[in-house]
N, C-alpha and C positions, 0 to 999 in steps of 0.2 A: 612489498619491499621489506627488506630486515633494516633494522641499526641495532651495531651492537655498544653498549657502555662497560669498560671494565674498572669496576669497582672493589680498588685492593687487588683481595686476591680472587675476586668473584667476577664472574662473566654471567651481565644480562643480557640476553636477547629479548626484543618483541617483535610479535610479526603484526602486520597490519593489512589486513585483506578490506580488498575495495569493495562496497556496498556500490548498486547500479544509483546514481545519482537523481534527483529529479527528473532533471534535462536531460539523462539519456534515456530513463524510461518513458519522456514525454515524447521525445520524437519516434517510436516506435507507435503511436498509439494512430488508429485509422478507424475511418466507415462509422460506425455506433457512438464510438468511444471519443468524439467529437466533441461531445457539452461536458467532456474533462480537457480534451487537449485546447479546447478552446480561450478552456480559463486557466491559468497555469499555477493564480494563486488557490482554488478550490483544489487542483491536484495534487500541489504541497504540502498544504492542510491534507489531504487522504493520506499522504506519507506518511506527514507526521504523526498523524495519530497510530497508523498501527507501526511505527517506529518506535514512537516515546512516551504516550499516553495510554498503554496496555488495550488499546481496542482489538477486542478479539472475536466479533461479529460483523458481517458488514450492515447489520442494523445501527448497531454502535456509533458504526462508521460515519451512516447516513444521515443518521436520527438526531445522534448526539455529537458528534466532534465537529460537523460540517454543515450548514444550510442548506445543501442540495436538496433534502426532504421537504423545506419550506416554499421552495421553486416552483416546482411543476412535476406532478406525478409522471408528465412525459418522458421530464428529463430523468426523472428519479431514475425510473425504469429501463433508461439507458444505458446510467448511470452504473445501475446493480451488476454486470456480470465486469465490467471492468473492473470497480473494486473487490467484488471476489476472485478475478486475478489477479490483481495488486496483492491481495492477502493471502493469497496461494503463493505468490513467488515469495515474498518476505517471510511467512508463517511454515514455508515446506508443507504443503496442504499435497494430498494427494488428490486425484480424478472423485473419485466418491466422496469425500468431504467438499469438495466444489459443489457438488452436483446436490449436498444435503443441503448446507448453505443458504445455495440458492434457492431450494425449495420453503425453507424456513424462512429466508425472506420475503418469496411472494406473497408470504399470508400475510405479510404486515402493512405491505403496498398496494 
């Protein structure tokens, strides 16, 4: 959506593009990615962090911004390729940096 303010003799526009919100990237989420939709506040915390907090590995993600790494290596591990698409859709990550990511991941889990 636009608003525009005119100021004197000056015209501001801003534009404001929607970011996908928690709740609507949560209801999209199926099958694996369960031990996030399940918990709605751990999947807001993964938002947040790679939204406002500069996390920019999903080790980061795991390790540092969130408790899922203290849970269960099961869940961890479930866990990993949905926040590496969480971080791919927010970050603009292409297919091969998914696929480095993740590899860089497994070694640490």
């Amino acid at each position: 959506s636009k608003s525009m303010k005119i100021a004197g003799s000056m015209l501001v526009v801003f534009f404001f593009f929607k970011q996908k919100t928690a709740y609507e990237m949560l209801r999209s989420l199926v099958g694996s990615e369960m031990c996030i939709r399940d918990s709605p506040n751990v999947f807001a915390e993964i938002l947040y962090a790679i939204r406002n907090e500069m996390a920019v590995t999903p080790i980061d993600v795991l390790f540092r911004r969130t408790r899922l790494a203290t849970v269960d290596q099961q869940v961890l591990a479930k866990a990993l390729p949905k926040v590496i698409d969480m971080m791919a859709y927010e970050r603009k990550w292409s297919e091969s940096r998914k696929t480095q990511e993740l590899n860089l991941s497994l070694i640490h889990i």
